[in-house]
C-alpha positions in Angstrom: -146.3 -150.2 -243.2 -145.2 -148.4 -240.3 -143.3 -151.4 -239.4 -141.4 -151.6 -242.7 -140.3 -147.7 -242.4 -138.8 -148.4 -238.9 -137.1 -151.4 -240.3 -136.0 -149.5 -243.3 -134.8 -146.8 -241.2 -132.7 -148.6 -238.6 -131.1 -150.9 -241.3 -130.1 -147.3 -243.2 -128.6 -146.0 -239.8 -126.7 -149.3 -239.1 -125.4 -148.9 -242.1 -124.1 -145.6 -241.4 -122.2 -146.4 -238.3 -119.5 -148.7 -240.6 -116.6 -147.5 -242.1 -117.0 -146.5 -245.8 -114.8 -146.1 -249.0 -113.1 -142.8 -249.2 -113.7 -141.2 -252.9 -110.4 -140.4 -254.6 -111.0 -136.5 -254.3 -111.5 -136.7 -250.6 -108.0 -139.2 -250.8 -106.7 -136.3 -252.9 -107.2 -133.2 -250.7 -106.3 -135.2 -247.7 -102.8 -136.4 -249.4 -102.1 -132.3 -250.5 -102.9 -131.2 -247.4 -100.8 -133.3 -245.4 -97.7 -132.9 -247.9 -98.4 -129.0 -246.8 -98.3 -129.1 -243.4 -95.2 -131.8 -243.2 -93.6 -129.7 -245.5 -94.1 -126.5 -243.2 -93.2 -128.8 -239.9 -89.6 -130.1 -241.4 -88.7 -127.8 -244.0 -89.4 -125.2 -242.0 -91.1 -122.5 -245.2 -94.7 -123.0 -246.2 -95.4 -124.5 -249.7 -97.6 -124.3 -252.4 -100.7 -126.8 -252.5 -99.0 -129.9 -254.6 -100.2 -130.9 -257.4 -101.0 -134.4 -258.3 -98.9 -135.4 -261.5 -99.7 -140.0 -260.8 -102.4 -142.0 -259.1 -102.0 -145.2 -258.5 -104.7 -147.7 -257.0 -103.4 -150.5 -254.8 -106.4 -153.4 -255.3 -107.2 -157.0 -253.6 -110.1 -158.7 -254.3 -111.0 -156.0 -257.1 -111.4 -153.5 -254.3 -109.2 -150.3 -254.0 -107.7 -150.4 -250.9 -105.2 -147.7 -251.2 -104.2 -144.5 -253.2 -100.9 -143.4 -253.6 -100.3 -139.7 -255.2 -97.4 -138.4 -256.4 -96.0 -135.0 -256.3 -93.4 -133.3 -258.4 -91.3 -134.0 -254.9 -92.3 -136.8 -253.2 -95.9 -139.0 -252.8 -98.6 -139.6 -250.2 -99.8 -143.1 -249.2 -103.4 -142.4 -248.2 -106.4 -145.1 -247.3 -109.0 -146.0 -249.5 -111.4 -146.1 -245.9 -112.6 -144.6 -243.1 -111.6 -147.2 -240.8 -107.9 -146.7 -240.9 -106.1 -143.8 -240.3 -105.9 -142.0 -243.8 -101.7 -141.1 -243.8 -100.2 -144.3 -244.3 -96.9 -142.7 -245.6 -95.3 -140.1 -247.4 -92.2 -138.9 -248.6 -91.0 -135.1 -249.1 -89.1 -135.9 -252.2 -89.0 -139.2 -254.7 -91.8 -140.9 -256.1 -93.6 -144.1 -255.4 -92.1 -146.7 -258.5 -94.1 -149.5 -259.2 -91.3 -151.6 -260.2 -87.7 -152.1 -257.9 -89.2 -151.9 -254.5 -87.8 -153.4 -251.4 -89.2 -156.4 -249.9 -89.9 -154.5 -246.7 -91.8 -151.7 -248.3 -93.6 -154.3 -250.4 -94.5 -156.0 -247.5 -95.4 -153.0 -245.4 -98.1 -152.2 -248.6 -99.4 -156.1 -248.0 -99.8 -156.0 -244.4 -102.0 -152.6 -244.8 -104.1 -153.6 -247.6 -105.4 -156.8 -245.8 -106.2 -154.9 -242.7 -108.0 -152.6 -244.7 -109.8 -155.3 -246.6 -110.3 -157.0 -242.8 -112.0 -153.8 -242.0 -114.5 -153.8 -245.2 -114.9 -157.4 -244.7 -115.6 -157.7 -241.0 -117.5 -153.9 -241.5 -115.5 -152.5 -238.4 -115.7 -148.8 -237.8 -112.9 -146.3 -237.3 -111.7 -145.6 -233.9 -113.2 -142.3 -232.6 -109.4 -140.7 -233.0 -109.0 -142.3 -236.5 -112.5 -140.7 -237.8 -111.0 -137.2 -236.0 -107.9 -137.4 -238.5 -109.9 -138.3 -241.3 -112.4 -134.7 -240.2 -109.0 -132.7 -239.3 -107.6 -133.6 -243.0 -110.7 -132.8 -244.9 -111.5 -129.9 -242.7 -109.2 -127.2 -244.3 -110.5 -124.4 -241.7 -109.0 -127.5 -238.6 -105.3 -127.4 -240.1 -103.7 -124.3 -239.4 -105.9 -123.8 -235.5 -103.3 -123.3 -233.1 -105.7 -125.5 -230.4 -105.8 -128.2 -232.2 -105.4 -131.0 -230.4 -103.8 -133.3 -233.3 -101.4 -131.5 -234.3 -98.8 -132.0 -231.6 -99.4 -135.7 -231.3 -99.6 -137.0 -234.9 -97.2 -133.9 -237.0 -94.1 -133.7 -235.4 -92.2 -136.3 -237.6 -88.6 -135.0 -238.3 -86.7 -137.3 -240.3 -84.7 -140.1 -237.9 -81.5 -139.3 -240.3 -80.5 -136.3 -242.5 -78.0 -137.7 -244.4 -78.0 -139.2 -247.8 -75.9 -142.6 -248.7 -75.3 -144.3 -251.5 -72.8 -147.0 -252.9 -70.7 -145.3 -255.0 -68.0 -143.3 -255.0 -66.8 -141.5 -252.2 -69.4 -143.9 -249.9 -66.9 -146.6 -250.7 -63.7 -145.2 -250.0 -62.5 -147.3 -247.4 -63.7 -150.5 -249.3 -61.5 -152.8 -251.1 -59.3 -151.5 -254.8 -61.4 -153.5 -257.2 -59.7 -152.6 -260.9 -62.9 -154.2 -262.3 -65.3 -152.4 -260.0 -68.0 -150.9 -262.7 -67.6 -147.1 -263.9 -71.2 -147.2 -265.6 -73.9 -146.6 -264.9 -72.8 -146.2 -261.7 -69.1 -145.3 -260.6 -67.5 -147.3 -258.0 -64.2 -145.6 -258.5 -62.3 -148.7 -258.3 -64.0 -150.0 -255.1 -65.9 -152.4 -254.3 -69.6 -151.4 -253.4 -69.9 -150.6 -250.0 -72.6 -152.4 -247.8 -76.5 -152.0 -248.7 -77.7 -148.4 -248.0 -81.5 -149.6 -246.6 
């Protein structure tokens, strides 16, 4: 018997050491929180907690792998485990589409559900600074401490560009007259498109 509570005991503990599933409340509170402090670090002003207004669960093998949360302005791609980091993207305005998204991005999503699922699979634990983002994130008291060591190394993400471009007029102005270049839905002011914005 006192065999079989050892046994029982050590097979619990193993256990514990592996990465596990995330609930979608933890996701939830980790996603709002990050969306506040990016906000603070490029905006510059401190926001309001977001609130959640979509869910969507990413799946493979009937297992979720990811949660995506959108915001009135803009979405946070968070992991479905412990064995990943839990930010996987965000934006500070849009909203994650199901439908019309770009190879790359759809791509990007593929490439980070199987290494997730890779993880579960293969039962490999998160990296000691991994579980430290998933304990700074869920740790409200953590995200505001001017000694913590995360927040210089994994925060300061300004955007790369701060411009906006599009196809449309004014964009294409120095493209070639087209007199049947389309006026709806979208005006090309009698230009051709100019090259793709991605």
């Amino acid at each position: 018997m006192k065999n079989f509570f050892i046994l029982t005991l050590l097979v619990m503990f193993t256990f514990s050491l592996f990465a596990k599933k995330v609930e979608i409340e933890v996701a939830k509170t980790i996603a709002k929180t990050h969306y506040v402090l990016q906000y603070e670090q490029i905006v510059g002003t401190t926001t309001e907690t977001p609130t959640v207004l979509e869910t969507y669960f990413l799946e493979k093998e009937n297992e979720t792998l990811i949660y995506i949360f959108n915001f009135k302005n803009g979405f946070a791609i968070v992991s479905a485990d412990d064995a990943v980091v839990p930010i996987l993207g965000f934006s500070l305005n849009g909203k994650y589409l199901e439908d019309n998204q770009p190879p790359a991005f759809i791509d990007l999503i593929e490439h980070y559900k199987n290494q997730i699922n890779y993880a579960i699979k293969n039962q490999i634990k998160g990296s000691d600074e991994t579980l430290s983002l998933w304990s700074f994130y869920t740790n409200s008291d953590n995200n505001r401490d001017s000694n913590c060591e995360i927040w210089p190394k994994f925060f300061i993400v300004n955007p790369l560009l701060t411009t906006t471009w599009n196809q449309n007029c004014y964009y294409n102005d120095k493209c070639p007259y087209d007199v049947k270049a389309p006026s709806y839905p979208v005006n090309y002011c009698n230009h051709v498109p100019n090259g793709c914005v991605a």
